[in-house]
C-alpha positions as CSV (number, residue, x, y, z in Angstrom):
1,X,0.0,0.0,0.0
2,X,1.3,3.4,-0.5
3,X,1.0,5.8,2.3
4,X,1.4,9.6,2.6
5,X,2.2,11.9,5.2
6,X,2.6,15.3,4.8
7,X,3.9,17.4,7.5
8,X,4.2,20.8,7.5
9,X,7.7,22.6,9.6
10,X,7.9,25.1,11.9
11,X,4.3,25.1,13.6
12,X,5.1,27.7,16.5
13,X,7.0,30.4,14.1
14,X,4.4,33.2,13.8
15,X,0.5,32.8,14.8
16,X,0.2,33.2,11.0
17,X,2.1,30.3,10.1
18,X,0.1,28.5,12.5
19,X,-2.9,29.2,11.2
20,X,-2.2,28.2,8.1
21,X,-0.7,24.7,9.0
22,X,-4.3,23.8,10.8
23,X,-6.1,25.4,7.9
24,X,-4.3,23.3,5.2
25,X,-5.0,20.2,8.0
26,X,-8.9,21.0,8.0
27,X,-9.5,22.0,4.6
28,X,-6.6,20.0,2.3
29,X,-4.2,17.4,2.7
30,X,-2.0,18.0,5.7
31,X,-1.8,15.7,8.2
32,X,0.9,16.2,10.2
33,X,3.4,19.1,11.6
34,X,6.3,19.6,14.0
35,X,6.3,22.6,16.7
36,X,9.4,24.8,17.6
37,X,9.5,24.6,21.1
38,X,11.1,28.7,20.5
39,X,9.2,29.8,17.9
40,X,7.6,32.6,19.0
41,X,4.1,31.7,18.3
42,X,4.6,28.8,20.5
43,X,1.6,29.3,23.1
44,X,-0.9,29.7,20.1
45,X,0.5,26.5,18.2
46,X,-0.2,24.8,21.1
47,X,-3.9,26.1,21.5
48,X,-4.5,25.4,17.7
49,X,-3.2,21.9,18.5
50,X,-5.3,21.1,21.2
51,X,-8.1,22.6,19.3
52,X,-7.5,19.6,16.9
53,X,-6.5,16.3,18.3
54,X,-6.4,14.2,14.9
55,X,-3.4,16.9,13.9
56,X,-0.4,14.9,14.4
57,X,2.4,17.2,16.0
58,X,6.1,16.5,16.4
59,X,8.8,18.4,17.8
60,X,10.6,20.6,15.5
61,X,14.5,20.4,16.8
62,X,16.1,23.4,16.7
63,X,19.8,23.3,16.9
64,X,20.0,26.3,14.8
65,X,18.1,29.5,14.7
66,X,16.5,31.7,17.1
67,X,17.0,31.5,20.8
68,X,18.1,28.4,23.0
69,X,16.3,27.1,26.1
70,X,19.2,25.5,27.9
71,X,21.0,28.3,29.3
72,X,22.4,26.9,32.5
73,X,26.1,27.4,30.6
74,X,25.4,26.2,27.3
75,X,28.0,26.0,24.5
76,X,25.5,25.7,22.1
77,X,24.5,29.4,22.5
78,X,26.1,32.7,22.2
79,X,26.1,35.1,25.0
80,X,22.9,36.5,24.2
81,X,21.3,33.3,24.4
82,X,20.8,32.6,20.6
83,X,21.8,29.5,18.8
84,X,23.5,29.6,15.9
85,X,22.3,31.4,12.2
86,X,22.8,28.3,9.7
87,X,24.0,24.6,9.9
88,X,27.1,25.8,8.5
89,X,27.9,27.6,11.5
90,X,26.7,24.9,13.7
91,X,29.7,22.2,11.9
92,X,32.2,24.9,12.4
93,X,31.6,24.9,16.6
94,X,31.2,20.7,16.4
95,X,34.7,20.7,14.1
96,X,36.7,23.4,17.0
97,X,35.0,21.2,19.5
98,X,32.8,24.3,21.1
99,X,30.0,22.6,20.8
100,X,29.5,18.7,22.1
101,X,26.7,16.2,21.5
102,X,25.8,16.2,24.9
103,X,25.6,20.3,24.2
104,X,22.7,19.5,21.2
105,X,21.2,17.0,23.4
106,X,20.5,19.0,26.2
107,X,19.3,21.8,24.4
108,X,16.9,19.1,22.7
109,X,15.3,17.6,25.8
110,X,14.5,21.2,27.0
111,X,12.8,21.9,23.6
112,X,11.2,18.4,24.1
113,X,9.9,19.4,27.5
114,X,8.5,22.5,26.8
115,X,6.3,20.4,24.8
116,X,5.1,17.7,27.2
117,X,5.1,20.7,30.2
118,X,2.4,21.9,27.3
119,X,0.0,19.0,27.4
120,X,1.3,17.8,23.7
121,X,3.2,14.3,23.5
122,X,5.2,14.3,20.7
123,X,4.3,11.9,17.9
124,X,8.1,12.2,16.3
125,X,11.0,14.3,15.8
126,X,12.5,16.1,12.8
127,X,15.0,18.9,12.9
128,X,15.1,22.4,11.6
129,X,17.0,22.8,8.7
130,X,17.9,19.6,8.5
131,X,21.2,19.2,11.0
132,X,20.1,15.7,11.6
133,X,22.1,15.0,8.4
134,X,25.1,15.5,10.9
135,X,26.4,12.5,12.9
136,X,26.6,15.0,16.3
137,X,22.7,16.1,15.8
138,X,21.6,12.3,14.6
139,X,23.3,11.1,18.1
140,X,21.5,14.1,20.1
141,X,18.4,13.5,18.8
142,X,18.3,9.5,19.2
143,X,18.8,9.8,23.0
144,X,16.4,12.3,23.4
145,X,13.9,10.3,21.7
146,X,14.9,7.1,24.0
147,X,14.5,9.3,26.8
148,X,11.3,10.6,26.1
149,X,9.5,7.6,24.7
150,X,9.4,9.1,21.4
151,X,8.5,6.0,19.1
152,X,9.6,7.8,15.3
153,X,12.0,10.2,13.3
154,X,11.8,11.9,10.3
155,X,14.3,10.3,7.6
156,X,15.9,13.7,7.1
157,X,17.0,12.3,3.6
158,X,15.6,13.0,-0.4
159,X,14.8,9.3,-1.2
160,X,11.7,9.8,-3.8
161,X,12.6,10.1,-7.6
162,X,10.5,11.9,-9.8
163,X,9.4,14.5,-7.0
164,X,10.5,17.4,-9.6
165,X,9.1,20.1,-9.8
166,X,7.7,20.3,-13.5
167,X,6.9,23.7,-15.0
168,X,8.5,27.0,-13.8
169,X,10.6,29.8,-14.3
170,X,13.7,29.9,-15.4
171,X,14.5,31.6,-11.9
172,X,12.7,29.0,-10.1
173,X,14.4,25.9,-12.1
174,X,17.9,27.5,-10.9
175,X,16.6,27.4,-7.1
176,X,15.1,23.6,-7.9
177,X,18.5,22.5,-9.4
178,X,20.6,24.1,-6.3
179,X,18.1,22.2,-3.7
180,X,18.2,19.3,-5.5
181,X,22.2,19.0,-5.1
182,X,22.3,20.2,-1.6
183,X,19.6,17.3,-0.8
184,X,21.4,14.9,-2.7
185,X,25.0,15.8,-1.1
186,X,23.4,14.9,2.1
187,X,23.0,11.2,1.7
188,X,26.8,10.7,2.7
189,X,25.5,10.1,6.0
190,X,22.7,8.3,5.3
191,X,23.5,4.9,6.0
192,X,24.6,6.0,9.1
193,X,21.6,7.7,10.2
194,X,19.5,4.4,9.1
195,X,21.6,2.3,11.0
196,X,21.3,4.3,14.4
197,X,17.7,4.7,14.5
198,X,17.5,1.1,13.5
199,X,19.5,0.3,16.5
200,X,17.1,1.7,18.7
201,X,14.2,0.9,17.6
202,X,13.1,4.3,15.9
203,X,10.7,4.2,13.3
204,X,10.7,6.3,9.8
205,X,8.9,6.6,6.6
206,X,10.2,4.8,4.5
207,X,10.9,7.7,2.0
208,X,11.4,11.4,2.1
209,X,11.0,14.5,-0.4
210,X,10.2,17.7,0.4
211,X,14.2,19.5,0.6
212,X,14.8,19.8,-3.1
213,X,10.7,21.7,-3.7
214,X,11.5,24.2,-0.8
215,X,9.4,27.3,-1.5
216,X,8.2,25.4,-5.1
217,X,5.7,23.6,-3.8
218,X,2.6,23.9,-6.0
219,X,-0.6,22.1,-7.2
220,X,1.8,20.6,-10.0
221,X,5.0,20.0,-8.4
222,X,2.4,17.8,-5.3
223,X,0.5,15.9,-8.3
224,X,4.0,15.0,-9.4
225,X,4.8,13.5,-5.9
226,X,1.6,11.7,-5.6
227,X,2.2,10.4,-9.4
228,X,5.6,9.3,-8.0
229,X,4.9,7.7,-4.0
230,X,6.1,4.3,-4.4
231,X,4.7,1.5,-2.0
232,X,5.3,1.9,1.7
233,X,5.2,5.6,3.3
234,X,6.3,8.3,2.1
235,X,6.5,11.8,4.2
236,X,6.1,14.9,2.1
237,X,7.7,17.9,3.9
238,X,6.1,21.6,3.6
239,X,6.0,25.0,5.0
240,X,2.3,26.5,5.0
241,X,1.7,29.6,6.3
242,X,-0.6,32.5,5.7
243,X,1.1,35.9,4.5
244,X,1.0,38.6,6.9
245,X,3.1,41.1,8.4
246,X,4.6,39.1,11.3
247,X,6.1,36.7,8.5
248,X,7.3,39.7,6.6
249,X,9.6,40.7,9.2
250,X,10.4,37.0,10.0
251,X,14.0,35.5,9.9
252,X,13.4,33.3,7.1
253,X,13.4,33.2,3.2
254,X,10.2,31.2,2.8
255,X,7.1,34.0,2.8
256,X,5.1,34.4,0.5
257,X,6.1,30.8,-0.6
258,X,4.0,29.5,2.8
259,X,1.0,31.3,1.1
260,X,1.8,29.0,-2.3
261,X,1.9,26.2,-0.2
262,X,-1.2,26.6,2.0
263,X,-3.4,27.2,-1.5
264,X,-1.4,23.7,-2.9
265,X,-2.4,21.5,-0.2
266,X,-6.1,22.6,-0.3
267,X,-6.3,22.3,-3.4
268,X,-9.1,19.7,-4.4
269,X,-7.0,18.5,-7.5
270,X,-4.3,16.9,-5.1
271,X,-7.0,15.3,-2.9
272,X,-8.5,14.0,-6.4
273,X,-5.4,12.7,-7.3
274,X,-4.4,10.5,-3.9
275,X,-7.9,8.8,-4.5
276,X,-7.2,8.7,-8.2
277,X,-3.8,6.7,-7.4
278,X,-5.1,4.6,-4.1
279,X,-3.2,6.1,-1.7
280,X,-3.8,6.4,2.0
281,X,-3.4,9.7,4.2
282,X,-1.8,9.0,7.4
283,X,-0.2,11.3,10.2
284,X,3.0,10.1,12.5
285,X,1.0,8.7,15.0
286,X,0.0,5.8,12.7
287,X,3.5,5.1,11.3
């Protein structure tokens, strides 16, 4: 059987983001999401969650970007408390040796805790921008998830062919192209990951697309990942959101993109087409 999940990242970052996650979950194809224990939207994410239970929601790791929770002398953060900018930045501190595992880790239970201090229980783990491609993070995230009870991962790398992204721009084919090589220069770790979350016991999809159709994803470019799901799961990352001011000023470079994605995942064409192609809509909790 082939089986879909599509999550949406950074539930938590703006109240607008937020409501467009839920929206896409009531109205479209969304079924799951993970929440940034310091996004600032945080206390409304978890409202909206509460508000609906079938919503699977994860924890949304942050080792990088915005501001860390563990502060009782971490090396994680700078002295104003913030992690750091980009995953490049992050590999710098691991290579001097400023920055442990146990450093990510316990920056990752407090995130984890803020959560279940919330009332939410965390149906899986995924990380923000993707530093779960990086042996420290991987390591770091498995014993948090051991610790916590957390049954499943996200498989962090592009394993679906044929997820392109059809029709655009010149502009836009550029960005495709770029993601595409950054998602598939990832996989170098890969086996590694597989091998430590096999080892305890973590389960994943079985595939993964989403990196290379970052800010791209449309009705088309979806249609061609449903036309593509082979059997097993498959998780289908995104970033909906609703436009607004707050995201505006946002740190991040996916905007009005959220907006694109939000009106792609309602759309009645991509629910046509999962029927169309016999596939079933599941969130974490029934991986």
């Amino acid at each position: 059987m082939k089986r879909l999940i599509v999550n949406a990242d950074d539930f938590g970052f703006t109240r607008g983001v937020n409501a467009g996650i839920v929206g896409a979950f009531r109205e479209g194809i969304l079924t799951s999401t993970t929440l940034m224990a310091n996004g600032d939207a945080f206390a409304h994410a978890v409202e909206m969650a509460k508000a609906n239970p079938g919503l699977g929601v994860g924890c949304h790791l942050a080792a990088v970007g915005g501001k860390a929770l563990f502060r009782d002398g971490s090396k994680l953060a700078n002295a104003d408390g913030l992690l750091p900018k980009t995953l490049s930045q992050l590999i710098i501190k691991l290579a001097q040796g400023k920055v442990q595992t146990s450093d990510i880790e316990r920056e990752f239970a407090a995130q984890v805790e803020r959560l279940c201090a919330a009332g939410i229980k965390p149906t899986h783990l995924d990380t923000h921008k993707h530093t779960a491609v990086h042996p420290a993070v991987m390591r770091a995230m498995v014993r948090v998830a051991s610790e916590f009870g957390i049954p499943a991962v996200r498989l962090p790398f592009e394993t679906l062919n044929g997820a392109s992204r059809g029709k655009a721009t010149l502009a836009k084919r550029k960005v495709y192209v770029k993601q595409r090589a950054v998602a598939l220069a990832t996989t170098a770790t890969a086996r590694q990951f597989k091998r430590l979350m096999q080892q305890h016991n973590l389960k994943m999809p079985d595939y993964f697309c989403g990196v290379a159709l970052t800010g791209l994803l449309d009705s088309e470019a979806i249609g061609n990942v449903i036309s593509s799901l082979r059997q097993g799961t498959t998780e289908l990352m995104c970033h909906a959101g609703f436009y607004d001011d707050e995201l505006e000023q946002g740190a991040t470079r996916l905007k009005r993109e959220r907006q694109q994605e939000f009106e792609a995942l309602i759309d009645k064409q991509a629910l046509r087409r999962i029927e169309e192609q016999g596939v079933r809509l599941i969130s974490y909790a029934e991986l």
